[in-house]
C-alpha positions in Angstrom: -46.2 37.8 59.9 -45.9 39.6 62.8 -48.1 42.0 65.2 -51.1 39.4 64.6 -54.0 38.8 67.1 -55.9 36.2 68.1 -59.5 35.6 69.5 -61.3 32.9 70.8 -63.9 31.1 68.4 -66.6 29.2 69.4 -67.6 26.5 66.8 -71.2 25.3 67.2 -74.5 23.8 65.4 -75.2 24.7 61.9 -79.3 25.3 60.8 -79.0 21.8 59.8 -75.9 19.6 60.0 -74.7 17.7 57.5 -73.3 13.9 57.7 -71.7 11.5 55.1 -71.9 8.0 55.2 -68.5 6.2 54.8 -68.4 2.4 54.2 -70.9 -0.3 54.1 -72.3 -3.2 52.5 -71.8 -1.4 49.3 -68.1 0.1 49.4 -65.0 0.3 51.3 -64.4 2.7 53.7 -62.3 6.2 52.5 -59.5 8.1 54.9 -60.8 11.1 55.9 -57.5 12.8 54.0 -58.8 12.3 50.9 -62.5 13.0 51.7 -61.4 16.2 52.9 -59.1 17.5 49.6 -62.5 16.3 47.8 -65.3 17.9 49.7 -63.3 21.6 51.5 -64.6 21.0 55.0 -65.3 18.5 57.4 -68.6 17.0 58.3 -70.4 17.0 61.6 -70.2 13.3 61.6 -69.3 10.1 59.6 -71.4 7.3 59.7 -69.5 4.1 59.9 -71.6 0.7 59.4 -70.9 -2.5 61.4 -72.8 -5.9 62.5 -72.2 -8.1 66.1 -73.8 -11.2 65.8 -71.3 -13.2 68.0 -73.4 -16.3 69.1 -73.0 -17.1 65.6 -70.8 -19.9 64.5 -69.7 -17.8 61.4 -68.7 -14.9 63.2 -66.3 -12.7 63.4 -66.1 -13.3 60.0 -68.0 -10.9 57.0 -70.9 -13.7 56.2 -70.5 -12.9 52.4 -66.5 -13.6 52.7 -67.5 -17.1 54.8 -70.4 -17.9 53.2 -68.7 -16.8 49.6 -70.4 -20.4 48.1 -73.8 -19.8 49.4 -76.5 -19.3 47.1 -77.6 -16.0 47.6 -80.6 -14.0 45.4 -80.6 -10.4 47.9 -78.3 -8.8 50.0 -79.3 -9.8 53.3 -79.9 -13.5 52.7 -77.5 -14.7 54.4 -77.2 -15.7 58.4 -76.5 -12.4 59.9 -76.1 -9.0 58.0 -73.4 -8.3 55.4 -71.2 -6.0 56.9 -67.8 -5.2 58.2 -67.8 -7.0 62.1 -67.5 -5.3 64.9 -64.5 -6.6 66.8 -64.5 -5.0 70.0 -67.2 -6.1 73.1 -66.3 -9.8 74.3 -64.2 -10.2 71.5 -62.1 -7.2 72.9 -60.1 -6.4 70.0 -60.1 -2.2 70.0 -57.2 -1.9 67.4 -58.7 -2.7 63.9 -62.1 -2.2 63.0 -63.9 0.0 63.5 -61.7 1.8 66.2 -59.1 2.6 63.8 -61.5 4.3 61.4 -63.2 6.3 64.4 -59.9 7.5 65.4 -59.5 8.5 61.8 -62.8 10.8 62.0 -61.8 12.2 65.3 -58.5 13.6 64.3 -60.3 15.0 61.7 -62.6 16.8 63.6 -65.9 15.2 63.1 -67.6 13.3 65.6 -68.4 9.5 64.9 -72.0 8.1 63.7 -71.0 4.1 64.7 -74.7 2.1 62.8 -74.8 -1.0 64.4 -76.9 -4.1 63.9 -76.3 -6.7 66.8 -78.4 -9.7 67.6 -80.9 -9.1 70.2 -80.3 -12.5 72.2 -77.5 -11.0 73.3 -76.9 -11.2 76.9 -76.1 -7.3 79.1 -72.4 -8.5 79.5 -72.3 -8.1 75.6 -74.1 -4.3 75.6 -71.5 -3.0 78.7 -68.8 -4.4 76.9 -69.6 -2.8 73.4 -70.5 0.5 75.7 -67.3 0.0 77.6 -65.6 0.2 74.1 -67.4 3.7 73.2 -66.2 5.6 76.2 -62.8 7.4 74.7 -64.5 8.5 71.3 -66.4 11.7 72.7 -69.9 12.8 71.7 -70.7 9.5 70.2 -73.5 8.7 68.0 -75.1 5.0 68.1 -77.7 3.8 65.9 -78.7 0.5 67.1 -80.5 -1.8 64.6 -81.5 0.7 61.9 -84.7 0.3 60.1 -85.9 -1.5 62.5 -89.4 -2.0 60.9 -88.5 -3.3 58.2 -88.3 -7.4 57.5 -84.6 -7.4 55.7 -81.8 -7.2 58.3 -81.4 -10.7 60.4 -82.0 -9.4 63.8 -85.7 -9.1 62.7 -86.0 -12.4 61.9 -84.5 -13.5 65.4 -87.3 -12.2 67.9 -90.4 -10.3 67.5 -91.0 -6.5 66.5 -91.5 -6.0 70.1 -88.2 -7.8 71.0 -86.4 -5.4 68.5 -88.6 -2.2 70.1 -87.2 -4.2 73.8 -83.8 -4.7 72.9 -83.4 -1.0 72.1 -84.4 0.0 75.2 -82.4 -2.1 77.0 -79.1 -1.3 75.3 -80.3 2.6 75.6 -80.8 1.9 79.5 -76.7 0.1 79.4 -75.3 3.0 77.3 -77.1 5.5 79.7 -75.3 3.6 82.8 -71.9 2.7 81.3 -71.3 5.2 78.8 -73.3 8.5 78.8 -71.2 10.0 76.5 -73.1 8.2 73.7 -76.5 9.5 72.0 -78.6 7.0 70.7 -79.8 6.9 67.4 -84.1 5.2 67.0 -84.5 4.4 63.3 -87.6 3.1 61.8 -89.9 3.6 59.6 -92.1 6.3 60.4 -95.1 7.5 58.9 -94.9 6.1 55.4 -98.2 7.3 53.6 -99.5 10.5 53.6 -103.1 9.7 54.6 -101.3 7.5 57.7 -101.8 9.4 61.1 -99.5 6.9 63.1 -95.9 5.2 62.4 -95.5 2.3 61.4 -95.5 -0.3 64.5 -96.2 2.3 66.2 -97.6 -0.1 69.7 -94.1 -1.9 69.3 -91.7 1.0 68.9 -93.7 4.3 71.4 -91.4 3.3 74.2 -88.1 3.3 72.3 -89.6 6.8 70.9 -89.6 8.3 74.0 -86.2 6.7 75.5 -84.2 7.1 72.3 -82.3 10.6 72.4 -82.2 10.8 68.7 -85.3 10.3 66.7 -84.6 9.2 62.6 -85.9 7.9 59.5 -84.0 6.5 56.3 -85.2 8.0 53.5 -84.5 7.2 49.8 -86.5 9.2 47.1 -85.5 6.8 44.7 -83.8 3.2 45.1 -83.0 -0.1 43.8 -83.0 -2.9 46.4 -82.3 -5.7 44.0 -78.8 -4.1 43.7 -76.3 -6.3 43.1 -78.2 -9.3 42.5 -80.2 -7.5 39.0 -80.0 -4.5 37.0 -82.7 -1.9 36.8 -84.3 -2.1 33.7 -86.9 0.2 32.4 -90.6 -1.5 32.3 -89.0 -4.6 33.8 -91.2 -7.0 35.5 -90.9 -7.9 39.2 -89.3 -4.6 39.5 -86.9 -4.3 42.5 -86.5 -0.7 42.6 -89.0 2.3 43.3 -88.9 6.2 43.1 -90.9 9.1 45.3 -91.5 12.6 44.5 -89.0 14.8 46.5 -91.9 17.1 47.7 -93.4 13.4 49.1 -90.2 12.4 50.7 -89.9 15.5 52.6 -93.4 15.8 53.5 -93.6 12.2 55.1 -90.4 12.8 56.8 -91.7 15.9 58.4 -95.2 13.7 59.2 -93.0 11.2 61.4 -90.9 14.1 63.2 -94.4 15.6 64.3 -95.7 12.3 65.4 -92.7 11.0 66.9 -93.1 14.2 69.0 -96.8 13.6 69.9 -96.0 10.2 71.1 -93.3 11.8 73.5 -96.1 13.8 74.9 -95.2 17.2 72.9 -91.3 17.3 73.2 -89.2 17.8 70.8 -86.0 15.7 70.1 -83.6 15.6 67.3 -85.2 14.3 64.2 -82.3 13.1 61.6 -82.4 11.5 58.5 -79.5 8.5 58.7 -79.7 7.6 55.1 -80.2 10.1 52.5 -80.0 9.8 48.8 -81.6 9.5 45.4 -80.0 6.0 43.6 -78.2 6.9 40.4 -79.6 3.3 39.1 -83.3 4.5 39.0 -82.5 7.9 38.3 -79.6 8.3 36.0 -77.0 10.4 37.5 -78.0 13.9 36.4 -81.5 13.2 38.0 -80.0 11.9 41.0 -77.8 15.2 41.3 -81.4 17.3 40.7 -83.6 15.5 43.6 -80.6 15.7 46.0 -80.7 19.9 45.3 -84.0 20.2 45.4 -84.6 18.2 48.7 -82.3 20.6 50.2 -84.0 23.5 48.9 -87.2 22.5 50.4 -85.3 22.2 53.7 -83.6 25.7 53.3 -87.2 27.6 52.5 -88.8 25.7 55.2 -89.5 28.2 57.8 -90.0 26.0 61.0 -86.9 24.5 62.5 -88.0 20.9 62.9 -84.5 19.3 61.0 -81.3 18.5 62.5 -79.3 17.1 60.0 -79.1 14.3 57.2 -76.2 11.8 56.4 -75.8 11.4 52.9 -75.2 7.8 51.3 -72.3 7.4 50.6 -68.8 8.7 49.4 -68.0 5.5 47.6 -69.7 3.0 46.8 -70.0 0.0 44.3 -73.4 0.5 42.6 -74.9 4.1 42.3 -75.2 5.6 45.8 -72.2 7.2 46.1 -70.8 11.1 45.0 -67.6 8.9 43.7 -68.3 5.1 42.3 -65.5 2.7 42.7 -63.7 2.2 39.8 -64.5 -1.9 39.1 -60.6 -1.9 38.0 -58.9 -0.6 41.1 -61.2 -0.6 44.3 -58.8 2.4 45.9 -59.9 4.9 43.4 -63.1 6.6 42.8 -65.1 7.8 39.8 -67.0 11.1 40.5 -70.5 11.6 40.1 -72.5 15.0 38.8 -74.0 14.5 42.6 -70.5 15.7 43.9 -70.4 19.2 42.6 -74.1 19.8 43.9 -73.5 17.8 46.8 -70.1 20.3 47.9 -72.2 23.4 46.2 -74.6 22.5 49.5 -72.6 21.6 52.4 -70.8 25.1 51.8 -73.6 26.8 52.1 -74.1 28.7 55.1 -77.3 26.7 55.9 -75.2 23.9 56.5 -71.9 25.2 58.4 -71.4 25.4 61.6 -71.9 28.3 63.4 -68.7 30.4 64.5 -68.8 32.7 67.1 -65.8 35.0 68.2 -64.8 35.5 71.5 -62.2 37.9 73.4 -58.6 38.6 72.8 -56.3 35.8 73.9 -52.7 35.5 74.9 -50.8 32.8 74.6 -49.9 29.8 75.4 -53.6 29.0 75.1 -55.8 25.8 75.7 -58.1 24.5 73.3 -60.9 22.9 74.3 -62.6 20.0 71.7 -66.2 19.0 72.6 -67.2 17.9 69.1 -68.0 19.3 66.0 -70.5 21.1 67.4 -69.0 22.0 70.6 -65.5 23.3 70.4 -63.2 26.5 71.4 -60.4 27.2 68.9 -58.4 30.4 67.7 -59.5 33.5 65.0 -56.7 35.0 63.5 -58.2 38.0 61.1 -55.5 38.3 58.2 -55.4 40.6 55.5 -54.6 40.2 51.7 -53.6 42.8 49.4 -55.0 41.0 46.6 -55.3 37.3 45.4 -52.0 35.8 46.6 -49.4 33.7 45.0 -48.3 31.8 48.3 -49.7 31.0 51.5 -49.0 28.7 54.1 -48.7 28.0 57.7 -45.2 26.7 59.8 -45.6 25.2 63.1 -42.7 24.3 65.1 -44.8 21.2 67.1 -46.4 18.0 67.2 -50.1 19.4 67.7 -52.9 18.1 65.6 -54.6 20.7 63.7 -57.6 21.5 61.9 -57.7 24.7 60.5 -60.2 27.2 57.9 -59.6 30.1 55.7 -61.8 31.7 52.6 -64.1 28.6 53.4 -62.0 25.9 52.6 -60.2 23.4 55.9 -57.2 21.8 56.0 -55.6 19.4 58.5 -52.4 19.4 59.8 -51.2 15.8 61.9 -48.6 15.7 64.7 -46.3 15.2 62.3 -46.8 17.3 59.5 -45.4 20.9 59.7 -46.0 22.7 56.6 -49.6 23.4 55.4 -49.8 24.7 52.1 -53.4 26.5 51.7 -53.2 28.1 48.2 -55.9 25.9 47.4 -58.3 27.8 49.0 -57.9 30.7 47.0 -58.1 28.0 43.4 -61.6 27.5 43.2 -62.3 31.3 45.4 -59.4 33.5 44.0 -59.6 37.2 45.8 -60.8 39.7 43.2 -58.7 42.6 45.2 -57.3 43.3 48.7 -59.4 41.8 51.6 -60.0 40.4 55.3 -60.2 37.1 55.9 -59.7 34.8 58.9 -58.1 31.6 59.5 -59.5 29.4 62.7 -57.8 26.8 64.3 -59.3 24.1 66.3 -57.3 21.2 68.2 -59.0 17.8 67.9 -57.6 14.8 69.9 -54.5 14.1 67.9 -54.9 10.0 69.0 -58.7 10.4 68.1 -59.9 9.0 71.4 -60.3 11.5 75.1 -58.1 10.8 78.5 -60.6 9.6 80.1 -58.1 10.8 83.1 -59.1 14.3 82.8 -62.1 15.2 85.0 -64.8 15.7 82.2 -63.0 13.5 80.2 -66.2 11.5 78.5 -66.9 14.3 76.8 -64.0 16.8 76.1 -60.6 16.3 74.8 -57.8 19.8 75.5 -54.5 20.5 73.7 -52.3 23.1 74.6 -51.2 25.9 71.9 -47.8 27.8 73.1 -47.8 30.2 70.0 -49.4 30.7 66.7 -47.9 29.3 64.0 -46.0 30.9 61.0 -47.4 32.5 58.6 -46.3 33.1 55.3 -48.0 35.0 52.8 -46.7 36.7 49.1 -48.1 38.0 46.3 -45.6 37.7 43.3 -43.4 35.1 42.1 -40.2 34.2 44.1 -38.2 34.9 40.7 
């Protein structure tokens, strides 16, 4: 097509953001490829779950794949928590995980949500190492010991509540020296009854409230803890699994964002929810699928803007938590859940996509500018249809690494793809008649980390666009 302009577009926050957990105790973690065909867009961030427990004999290794013998009765009875290892800080491996998978999310153009539970004997050469390993991967989000409050992950059971609440800070205070590029991430528990009027531990934890950047509570509405070690059973005794009303959930999660903000003396920070989820093994999964909707509903119809954004847990997993479960037969492929189609019915609402604003007229060559998924300058092409078309797809003649929108639906092009096919946004959204639509381009860091060369480096990644690429659109069959 030819005679064609282009504008600037300026991607920013949506009214709340939405996050997806990929990869835990509890499943495998899914490319970013095939999350993408599944779910039409990109997420703000993806949550990756890792452990660093290094001054234990057992480690690097995952303590379920050492300790494989061990007589275990709950998830997080063994020596140090049950997940993937981190392998970079002194161990200084960057290559595999979880650095592969964060360049994965990058080039996808979502930022990175990196959970992390690390022993808290650790010594400062430890933390500026692990921050040292942060510094390429952008606007970086840490969560540092995660439900900190609670009595099941081992770094509780290795110092005080107080050292937990003291460790925090004292990573915070390493990441804010060595790499400022990363927000952290405070979760714990929160207010957790409705007639409470403080958090729990709240003495221990007030500090690490008003350091953190990023203020969060887990929050399931319905779970089963004893997973896999029993099965839920209906008027079981010694039950292991519990359920909330949704209106309850939200409401206590609202309590703890307005306390959290009393403790930091009437300033506001983020407040995210880092787990999110109603578990298919209590509920059933039609259930599940109904408290998920109506959670978001109650955040939609709320009129004050107190919410940044919830991750949802997870895309896969091995029990009932996931929108897919993983097929016990093959551990690659994933069974889908009636939680999926609500769960993609919601993140395309307009509520929870990112704001895009146009800009002026451009001429090329052009240079993008990627901040993060809520930060980032791309190109607006407006494109007209005649009616529903037939084919539609974009040539580029580089090695530029692409994601792109149109008629709601993203694709990614890598450095070495050069065709894009994007009839599939018009499968599920077929144009009733002629109409205006506009496809946006936005340049992620092809290698998924920043060159930390450029001046501002730390927090932007830029990729130069010579031309626009080709595009091909018909509306009958070649023959």
């Amino acid at each position: 097509m030819k005679g064609l302009k282009a504008y600037s577009v300026h991607m920013g926050k949506a009214k709340c953001a939405v996050d997806l957990g990929d990869g835990s105790e509890r499943g495998e973690y899914v490319n970013q490829d095939y999350i993408l065909h599944k779910l039409g867009r990109p997420h703000r961030s993806i949550s990756l779950m890792y452990c660093y427990y290094p001054l234990d004999e057992q480690f690097p290794g995952r303590i379920s794949e050492v300790m494989k013998d061990a007589e275990v009765s709950f998830q997080w009875d063994y020596p140090y928590d049950d997940y993937f290892t981190y392998k970079g800080g002194l161990i200084g491996d960057t290559e595999g995980e979880p650095f592969n998978y964060m360049r994965d999310v990058r080039r996808h153009g979502q930022d990175v949500t990196l959970t992390l539970t690390i022993d808290p004997n650790v010594t400062d050469d430890h933390l500026i190492a692990i921050a040292k390993d942060l510094r390429p991967f952008g606007r970086l989000m840490l969560r540092i010991n995660h439900e900190a409050t609670g009595n099941w992950f081992s770094f509780t059971k290795r110092t005080t509540y107080q050292g937990v609440a003291d460790f925090y800070c004292r990573f915070n205070k390493v990441l804010k020296e060595y790499a400022p590029n990363v927000s952290t991430i405070l979760c714990i528990g929160g207010i957790e009854d409705l007639n409470a009027t403080e958090i729990i531990m709240e003495k221990e934890f007030s500090q690490a409230v008003k350091e953190t950047d990023i203020w969060s509570v887990d929050k399931y509405m319905a779970l089963h803890w004893g997973w896999p070690y029993d099965v839920a059973l209906k008027d079981q005794e010694n039950k292991q699994y519990g359920r909330s009303k949704v209106a309850d959930t939200y409401a206590l999660t609202k309590m703890s964002y307005r306390r959290f903000k009393e403790i930091n003396g009437g300033v506001s920070k983020p407040m995210v929810m880092s787990e999110f989820n109603a578990d298919g093994d209590v509920t059933g999964p039609y259930e599940q699928a109904e408290m998920v909707k109506s959670f978001c509903e109650l955040l939609k119809n709320d009129p004050e803007e107190w919410f940044s954004g919830f991750t949802f847990y997870q895309f896969r997993d091995r029990g009932r938590l996931g929108l897919e479960i993983e097929d016990p037969n093959y551990s690659d492929c994933g069974i889908e859940q009636p939680v999926m189609k609500v769960y993609k019915e919601l993140i395309h609402d307009d509520f929870f996509k990112p704001s895009m604003t146009r800009g002026e007229e451009i001429q090329f060559p052009v240079k993008l500018r990627w901040g993060g998924s809520e930060d980032a300058e791309g190109i607006e092409v407006p494109l007209h249809f005649e009616k529903n078309p037939h084919f539609c797809e974009v040539t580029f003649d580089d090695d530029s690494n692409i994601m792109m929108e149109i008629n709601g639906k993203w694709f990614y092009k890598s450095p070495k793809a050069k065709t894009i096919d994007l009839m599939s946004a018009f499968y599920e959204k077929p144009l009733e008649g002629a109409a205006d639509l506009t496809l946006r381009l936005f340049a992620p860091p092809a290698s998924g980390e920043n060159d930390l060369s450029a001046e501002d480096g730390l927090m932007n990644s830029y990729q130069t666009i010579e031309k626009l690429p080709s595009i091909r659109i018909e509306y009958e069959p070649v023959l």
